[in-house]
MARLOMAR-824595 format. One line per 10 residues: number of its first residue (from 1); for each residue x, y, z of N, C-alpha, C. Coordinates in steps of 0.2 Angstrom, whole numbers, plus 5000, padded with zeros to 4 digits. Example, Ala and Ser with C-alpha at 12.3 -4.5 7.8 and 13.67 -1.06 7.14 Angstrom:
<pazas>
1> 5066 4972 5039 5062 4978 5039 5066 4984 5039  5064 4989 5035 5068 4995 5036 5064 5000 5039
</pazas>
This chain:
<pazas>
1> 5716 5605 5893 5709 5608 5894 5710 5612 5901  5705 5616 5903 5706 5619 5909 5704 5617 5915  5707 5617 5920 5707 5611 5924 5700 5613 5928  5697 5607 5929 5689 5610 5932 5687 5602 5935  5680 5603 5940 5680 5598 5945 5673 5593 5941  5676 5587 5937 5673 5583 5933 5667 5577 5936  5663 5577 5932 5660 5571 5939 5663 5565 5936  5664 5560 5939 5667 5554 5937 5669 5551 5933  5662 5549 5929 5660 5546 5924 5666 5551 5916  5665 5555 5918 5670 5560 5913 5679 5559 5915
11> 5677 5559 5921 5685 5557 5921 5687 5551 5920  5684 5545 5920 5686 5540 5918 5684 5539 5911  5681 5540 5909 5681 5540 5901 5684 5544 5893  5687 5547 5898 5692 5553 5895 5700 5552 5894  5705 5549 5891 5710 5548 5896 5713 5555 5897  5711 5560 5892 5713 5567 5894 5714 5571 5901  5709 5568 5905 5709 5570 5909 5711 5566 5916  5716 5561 5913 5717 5555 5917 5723 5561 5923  5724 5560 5931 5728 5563 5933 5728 5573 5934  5720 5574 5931 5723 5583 5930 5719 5585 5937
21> 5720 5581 5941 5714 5586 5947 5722 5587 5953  5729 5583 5950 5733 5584 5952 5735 5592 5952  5734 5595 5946 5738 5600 5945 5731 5607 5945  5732 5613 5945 5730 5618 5944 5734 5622 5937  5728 5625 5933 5732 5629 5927 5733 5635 5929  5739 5641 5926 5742 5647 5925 5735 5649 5924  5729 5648 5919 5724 5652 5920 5721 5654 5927  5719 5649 5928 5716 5648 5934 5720 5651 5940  5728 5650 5941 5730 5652 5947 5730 5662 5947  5732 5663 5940 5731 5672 5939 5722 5674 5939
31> 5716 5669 5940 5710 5671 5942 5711 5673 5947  5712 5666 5951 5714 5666 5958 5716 5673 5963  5722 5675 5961 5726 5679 5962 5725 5686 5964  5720 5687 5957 5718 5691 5956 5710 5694 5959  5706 5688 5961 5701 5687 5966 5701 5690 5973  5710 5687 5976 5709 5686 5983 5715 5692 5983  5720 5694 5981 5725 5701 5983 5726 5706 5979  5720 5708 5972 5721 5713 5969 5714 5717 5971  5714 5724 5973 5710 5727 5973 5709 5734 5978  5706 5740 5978 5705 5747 5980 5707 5743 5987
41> 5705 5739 5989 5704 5739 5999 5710 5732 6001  5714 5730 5997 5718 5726 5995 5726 5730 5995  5731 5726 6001 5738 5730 6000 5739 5730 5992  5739 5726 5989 5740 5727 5981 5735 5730 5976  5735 5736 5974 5729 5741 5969 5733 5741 5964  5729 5742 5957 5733 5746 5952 5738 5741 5950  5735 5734 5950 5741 5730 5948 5737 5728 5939  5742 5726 5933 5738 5723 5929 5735 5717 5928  5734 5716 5926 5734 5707 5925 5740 5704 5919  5743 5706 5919 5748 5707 5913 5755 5706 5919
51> 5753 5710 5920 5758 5710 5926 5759 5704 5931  5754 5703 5933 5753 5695 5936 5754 5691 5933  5752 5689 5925 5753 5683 5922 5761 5681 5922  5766 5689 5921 5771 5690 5919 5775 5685 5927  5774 5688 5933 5776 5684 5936 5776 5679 5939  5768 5676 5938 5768 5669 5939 5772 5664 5935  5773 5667 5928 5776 5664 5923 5783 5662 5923  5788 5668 5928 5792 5668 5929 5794 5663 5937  5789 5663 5939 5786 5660 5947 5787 5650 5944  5784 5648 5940 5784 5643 5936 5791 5640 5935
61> 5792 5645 5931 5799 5641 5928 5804 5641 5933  5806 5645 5940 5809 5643 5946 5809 5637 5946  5799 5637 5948 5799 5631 5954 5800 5624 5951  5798 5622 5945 5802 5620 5938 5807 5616 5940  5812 5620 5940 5820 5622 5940 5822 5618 5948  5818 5619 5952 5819 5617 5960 5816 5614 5965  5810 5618 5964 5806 5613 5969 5801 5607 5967  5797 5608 5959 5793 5603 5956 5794 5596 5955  5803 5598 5951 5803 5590 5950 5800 5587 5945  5797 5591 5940 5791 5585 5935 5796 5585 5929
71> 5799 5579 5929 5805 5575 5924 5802 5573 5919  5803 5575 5911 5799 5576 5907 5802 5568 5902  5800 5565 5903 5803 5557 5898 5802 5559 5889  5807 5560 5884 5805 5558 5879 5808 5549 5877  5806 5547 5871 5811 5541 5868 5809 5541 5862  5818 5543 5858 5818 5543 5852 5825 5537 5849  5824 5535 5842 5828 5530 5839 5835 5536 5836  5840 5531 5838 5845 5536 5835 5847 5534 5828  5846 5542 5825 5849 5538 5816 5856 5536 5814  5857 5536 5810 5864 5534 5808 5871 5539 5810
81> 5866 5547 5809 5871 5553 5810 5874 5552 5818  5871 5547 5822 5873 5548 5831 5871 5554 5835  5867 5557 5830 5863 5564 5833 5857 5565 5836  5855 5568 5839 5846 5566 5844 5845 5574 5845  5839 5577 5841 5838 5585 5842 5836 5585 5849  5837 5590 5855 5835 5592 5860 5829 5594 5859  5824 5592 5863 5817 5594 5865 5815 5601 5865  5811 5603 5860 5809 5609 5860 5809 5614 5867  5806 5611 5873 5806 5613 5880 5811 5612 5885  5818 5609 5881 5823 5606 5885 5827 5610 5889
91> 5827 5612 5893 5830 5617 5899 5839 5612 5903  5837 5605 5904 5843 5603 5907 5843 5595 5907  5847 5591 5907 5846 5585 5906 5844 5581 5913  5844 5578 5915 5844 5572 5922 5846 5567 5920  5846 5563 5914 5849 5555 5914 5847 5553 5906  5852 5549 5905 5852 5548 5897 5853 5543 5897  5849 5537 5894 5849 5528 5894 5849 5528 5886  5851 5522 5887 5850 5517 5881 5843 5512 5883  5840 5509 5880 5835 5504 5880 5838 5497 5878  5835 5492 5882 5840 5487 5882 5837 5482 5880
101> 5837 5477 5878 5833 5471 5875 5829 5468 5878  5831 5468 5884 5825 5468 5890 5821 5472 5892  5821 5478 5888 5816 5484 5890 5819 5488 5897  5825 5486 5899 5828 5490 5907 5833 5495 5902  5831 5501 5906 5835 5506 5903 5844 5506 5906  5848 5507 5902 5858 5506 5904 5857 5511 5902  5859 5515 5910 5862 5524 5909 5870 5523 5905  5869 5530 5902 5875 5533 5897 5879 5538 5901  5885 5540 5901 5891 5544 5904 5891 5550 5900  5891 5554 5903 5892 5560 5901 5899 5562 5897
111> 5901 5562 5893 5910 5563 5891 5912 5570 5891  5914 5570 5895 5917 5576 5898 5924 5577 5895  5928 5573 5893 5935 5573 5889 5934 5575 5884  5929 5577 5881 5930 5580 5872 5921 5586 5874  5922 5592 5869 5919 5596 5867 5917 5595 5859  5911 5596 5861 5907 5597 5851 5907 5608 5849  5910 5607 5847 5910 5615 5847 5908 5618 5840  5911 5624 5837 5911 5625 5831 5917 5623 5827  5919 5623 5819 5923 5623 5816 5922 5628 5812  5929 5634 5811 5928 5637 5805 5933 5637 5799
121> 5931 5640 5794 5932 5635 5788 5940 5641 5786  5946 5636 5784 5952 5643 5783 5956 5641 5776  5959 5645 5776 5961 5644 5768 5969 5638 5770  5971 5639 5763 5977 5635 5762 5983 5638 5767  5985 5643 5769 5988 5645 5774 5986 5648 5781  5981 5645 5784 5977 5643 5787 5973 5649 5791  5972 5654 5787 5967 5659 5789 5960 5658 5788  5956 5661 5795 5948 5661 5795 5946 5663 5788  5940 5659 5783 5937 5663 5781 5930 5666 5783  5928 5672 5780 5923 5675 5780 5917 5676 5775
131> 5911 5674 5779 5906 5678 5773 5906 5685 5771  5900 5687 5766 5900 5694 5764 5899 5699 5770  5897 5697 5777 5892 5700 5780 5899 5701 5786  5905 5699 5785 5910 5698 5790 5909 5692 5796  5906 5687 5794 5906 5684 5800 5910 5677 5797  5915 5675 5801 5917 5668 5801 5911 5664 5795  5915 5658 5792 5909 5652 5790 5913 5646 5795  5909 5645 5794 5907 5636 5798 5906 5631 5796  5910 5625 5797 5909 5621 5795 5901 5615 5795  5902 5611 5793 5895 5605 5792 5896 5603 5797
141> 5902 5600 5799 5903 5596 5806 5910 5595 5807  5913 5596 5813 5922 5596 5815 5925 5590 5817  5930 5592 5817 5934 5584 5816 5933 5581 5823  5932 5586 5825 5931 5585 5833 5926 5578 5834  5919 5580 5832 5912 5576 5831 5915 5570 5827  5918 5569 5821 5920 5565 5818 5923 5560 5822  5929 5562 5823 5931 5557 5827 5929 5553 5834  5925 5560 5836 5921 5556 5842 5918 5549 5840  5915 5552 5837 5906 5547 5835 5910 5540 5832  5916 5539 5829 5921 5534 5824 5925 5530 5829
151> 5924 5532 5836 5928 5529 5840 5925 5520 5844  5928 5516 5843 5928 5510 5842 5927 5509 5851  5917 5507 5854 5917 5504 5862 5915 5497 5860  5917 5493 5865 5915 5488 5864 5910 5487 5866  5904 5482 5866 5897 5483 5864 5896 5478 5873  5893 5481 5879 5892 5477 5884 5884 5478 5886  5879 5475 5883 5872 5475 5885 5872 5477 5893  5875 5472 5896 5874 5470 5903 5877 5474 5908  5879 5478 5903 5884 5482 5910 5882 5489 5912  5880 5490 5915 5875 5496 5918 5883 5501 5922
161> 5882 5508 5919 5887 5513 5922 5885 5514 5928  5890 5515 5932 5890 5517 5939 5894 5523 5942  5893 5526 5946 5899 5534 5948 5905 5532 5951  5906 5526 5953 5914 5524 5956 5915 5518 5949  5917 5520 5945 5918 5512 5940 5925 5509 5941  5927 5505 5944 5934 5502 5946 5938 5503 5951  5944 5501 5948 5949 5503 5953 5953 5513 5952  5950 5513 5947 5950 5523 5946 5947 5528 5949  5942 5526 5950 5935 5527 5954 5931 5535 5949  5929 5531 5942 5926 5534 5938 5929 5539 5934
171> 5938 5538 5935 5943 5544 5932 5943 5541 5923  5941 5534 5925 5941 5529 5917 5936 5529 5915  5932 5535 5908 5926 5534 5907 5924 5528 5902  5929 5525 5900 5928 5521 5893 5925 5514 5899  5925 5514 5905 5922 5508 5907 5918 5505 5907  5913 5512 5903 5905 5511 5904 5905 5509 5897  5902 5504 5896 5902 5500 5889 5894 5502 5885  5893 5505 5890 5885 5507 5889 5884 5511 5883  5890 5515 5883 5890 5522 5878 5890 5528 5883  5892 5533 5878 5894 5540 5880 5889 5544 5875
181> 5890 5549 5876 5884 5555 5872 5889 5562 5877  5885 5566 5872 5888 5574 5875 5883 5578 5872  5884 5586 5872 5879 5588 5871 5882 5594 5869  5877 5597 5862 5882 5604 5859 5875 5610 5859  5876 5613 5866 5870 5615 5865 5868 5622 5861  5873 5625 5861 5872 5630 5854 5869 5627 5848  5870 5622 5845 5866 5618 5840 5861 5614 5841  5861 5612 5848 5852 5611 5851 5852 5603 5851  5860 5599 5850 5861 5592 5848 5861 5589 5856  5860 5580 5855 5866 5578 5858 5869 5573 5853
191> 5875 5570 5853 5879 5566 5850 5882 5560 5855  5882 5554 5853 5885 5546 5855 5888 5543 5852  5891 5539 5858 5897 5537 5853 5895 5530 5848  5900 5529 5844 5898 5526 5837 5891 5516 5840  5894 5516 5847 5892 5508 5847 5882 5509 5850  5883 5515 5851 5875 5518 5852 5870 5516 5844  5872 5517 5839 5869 5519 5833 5864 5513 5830  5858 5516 5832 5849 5511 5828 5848 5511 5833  5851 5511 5841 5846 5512 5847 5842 5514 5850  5837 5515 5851 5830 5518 5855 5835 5522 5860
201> 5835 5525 5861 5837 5532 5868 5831 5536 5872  5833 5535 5879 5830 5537 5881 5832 5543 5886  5827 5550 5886 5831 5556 5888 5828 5559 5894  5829 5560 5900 5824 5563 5906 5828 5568 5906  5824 5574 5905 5823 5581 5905 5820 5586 5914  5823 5592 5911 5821 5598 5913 5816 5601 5911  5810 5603 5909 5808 5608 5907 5806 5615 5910  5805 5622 5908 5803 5626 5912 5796 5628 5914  5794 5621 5911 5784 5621 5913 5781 5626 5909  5783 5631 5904 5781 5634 5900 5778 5636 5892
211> 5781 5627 5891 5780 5624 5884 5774 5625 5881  5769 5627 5883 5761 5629 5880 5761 5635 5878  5759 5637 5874 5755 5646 5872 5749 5648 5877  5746 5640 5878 5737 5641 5881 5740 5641 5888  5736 5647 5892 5737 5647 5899 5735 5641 5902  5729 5638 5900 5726 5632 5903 5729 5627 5902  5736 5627 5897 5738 5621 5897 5743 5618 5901  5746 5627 5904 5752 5627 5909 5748 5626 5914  5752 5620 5919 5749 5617 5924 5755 5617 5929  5754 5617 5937 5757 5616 5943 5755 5614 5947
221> 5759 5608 5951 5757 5605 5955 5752 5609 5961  5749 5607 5962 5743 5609 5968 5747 5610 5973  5753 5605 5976 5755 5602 5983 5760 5610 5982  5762 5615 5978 5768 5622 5975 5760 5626 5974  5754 5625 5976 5750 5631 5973 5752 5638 5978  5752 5638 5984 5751 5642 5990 5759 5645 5990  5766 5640 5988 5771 5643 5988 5770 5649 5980  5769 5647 5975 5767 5652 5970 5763 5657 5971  5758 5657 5974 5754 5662 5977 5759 5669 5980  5762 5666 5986 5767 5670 5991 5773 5673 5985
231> 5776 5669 5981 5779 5671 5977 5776 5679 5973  5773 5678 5969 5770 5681 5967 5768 5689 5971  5765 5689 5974 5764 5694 5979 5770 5695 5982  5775 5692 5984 5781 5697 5987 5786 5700 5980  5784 5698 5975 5787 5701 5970 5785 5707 5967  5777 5707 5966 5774 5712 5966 5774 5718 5971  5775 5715 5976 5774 5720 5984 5785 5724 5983  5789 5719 5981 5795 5721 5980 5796 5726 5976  5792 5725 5969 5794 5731 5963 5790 5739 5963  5784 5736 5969 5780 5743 5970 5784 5749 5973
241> 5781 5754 5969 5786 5760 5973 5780 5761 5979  5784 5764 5986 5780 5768 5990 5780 5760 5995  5782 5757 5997 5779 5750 6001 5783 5750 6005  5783 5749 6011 5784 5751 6018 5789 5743 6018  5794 5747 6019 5799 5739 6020 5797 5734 6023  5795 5734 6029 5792 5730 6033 5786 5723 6031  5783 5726 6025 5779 5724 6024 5780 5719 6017  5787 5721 6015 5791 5717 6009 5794 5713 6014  5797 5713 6019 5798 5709 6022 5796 5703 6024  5789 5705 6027 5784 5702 6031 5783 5694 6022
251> 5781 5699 6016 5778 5696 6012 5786 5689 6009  5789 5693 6010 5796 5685 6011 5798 5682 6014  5797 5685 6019 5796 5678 6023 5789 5674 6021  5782 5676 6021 5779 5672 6020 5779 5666 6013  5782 5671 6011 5785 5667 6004 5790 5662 6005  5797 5660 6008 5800 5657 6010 5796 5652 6016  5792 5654 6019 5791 5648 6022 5784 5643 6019  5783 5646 6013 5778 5642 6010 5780 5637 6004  5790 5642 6004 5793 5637 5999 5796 5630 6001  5797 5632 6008 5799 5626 6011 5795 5622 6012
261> 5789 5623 6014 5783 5619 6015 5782 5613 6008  5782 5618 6003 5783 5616 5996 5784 5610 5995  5794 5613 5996 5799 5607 5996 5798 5598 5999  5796 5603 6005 5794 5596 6010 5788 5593 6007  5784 5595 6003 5778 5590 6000 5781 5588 5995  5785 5591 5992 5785 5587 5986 5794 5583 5985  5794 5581 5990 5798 5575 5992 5796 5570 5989  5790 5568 5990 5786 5564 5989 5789 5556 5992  5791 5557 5999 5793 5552 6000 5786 5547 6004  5789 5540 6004 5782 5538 6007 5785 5532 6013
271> 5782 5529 6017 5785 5527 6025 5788 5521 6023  5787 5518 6017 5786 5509 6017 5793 5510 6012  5792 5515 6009 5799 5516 6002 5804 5518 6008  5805 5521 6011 5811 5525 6016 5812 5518 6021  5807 5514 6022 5810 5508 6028 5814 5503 6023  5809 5502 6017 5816 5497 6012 5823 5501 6013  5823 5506 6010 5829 5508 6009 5835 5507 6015  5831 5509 6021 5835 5509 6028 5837 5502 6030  5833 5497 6028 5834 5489 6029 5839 5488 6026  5841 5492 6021 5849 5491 6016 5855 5495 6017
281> 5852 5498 6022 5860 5504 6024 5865 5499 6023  5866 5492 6029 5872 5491 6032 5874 5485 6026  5871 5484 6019 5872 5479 6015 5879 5482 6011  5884 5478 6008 5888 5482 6007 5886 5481 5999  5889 5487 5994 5890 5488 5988 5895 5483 5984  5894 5479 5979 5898 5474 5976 5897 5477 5969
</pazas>
């Protein structure tokens, strides 16, 4: 829904609206926009609103990428095939857990020693076949994948992966007993290895904040409103023909220092989390 200032009683008995005075919608920011820098007496005339939508859109999926930070959690059960389709809005991974019978998530390792690729399909003296249309055929699934997912980990609940694992110092991926996964992103998969399978997984993502059709549904953080603003307008002020250098400049800088202002809000760091931490510097690692 579109984000608007609720009296109370609405907000708490909605859970819709549980959390949304956090954010500001892509509607509302191109209202905005277009209120306060579009106009005859305005450095920016003669812009569309098409035009705007187009770069906040693009403005979005940046800050997304970099500065927002909103880690999108799915949790799905793996089937028998060891396959889990990527999330429609899935742009990049962050961390891939199993679920534990404790309900504590055991992160997963990335297996970097093998690739899920294509296989294509060749005759008895082992040349490519071709469809009618000349393109290679492909196989169901390569020996590659087969073999992966058939390879025998021993099964360690308790054993939580770590980025230095032994005396190799993470050079021996088979140490994490967790399980392994990869990802065949041409085919929009990921894949685990065999001692993963009937497990609840859980996937923290990337997305590009895009995933709605409805402008009101796309949301951004309030604490990145004023850095998306600058952005916007130094892009527009960049692509205009006839704009006096100085004045593209002026508007990147403003821009740049309202990304960092950005950055530094959404740290999200707080005094009482950073003193724990610092109380642990001098502990050692076991």
């Amino acid at each position: 829904m579109p984000h608007q200032i609720l009296p109370p009683i609405n907000y708490y008995q909605n859970e819709d609206n549980w959390g949304s005075y956090q954010y500001i919608s892509l509607s509302q920011l191109v209202n905005n926009f277009m209120l306060e820098q579009i106009g005859d007496d305005r450095l920016l005339s003669n812009v569309k609103r098409y035009n705007v939508l187009q770069h906040f859109k693009r403005g979005i999926q940046e800050f997304n990428y970099d500065t927002l930070k909103e880690i999108k959690v799915v949790e799905l059960e793996l089937n028998d095939a060891l396959l889990l389709t990527l999330p429609h809005d899935y742009v990049s991974y962050v961390r891939v857990s199993v679920v534990g019978q404790d309900g504590l998530l055991r992160p997963l390792s990335k297996d970097s020693r093998t690739l899920i690729g294509t296989a294509y399909l060749q005759d008895h003296i082992y040349n490519i076949l071709f469809d009618q249309n000349g393109y290679p055929l492909e196989a169901n699934e390569t020996e590659t994948f087969k073999r992966y997912t058939s390879r025998t980990i021993s099964d360690n609940s308790g054993c939580v992966s770590v980025d230095i694992q032994g005396p190799n110092y993470g050079l021996n991926p088979d140490q994490n007993s967790n399980g392994y996964f990869n990802i065949d992103k041409r085919r929009g998969v990921m894949s685990f290895s065999s001692n993963i399978g009937g497990k609840v997984i859980v996937l923290e993502y990337i997305s590009d904040g895009l995933e709605y059709n409805n402008g009101d549904d796309v949301m951004i953080h309030k604490l990145a409103e004023q850095a998306l603003y600058s952005y916007v307008k130094y892009a527009l002020l960049n692509n205009k023909y006839g704009v006096q250098e100085y004045i593209i400049n002026r508007a990147k800088k403003d821009y740049y220092r309202d990304l960092q202002n950005a950055n530094i809000r959404m740290l999200d760091l707080r005094g009482n989390e950073l003193l724990i931490l610092l109380n642990g510097r001098k502990k050692w690692l076991k």
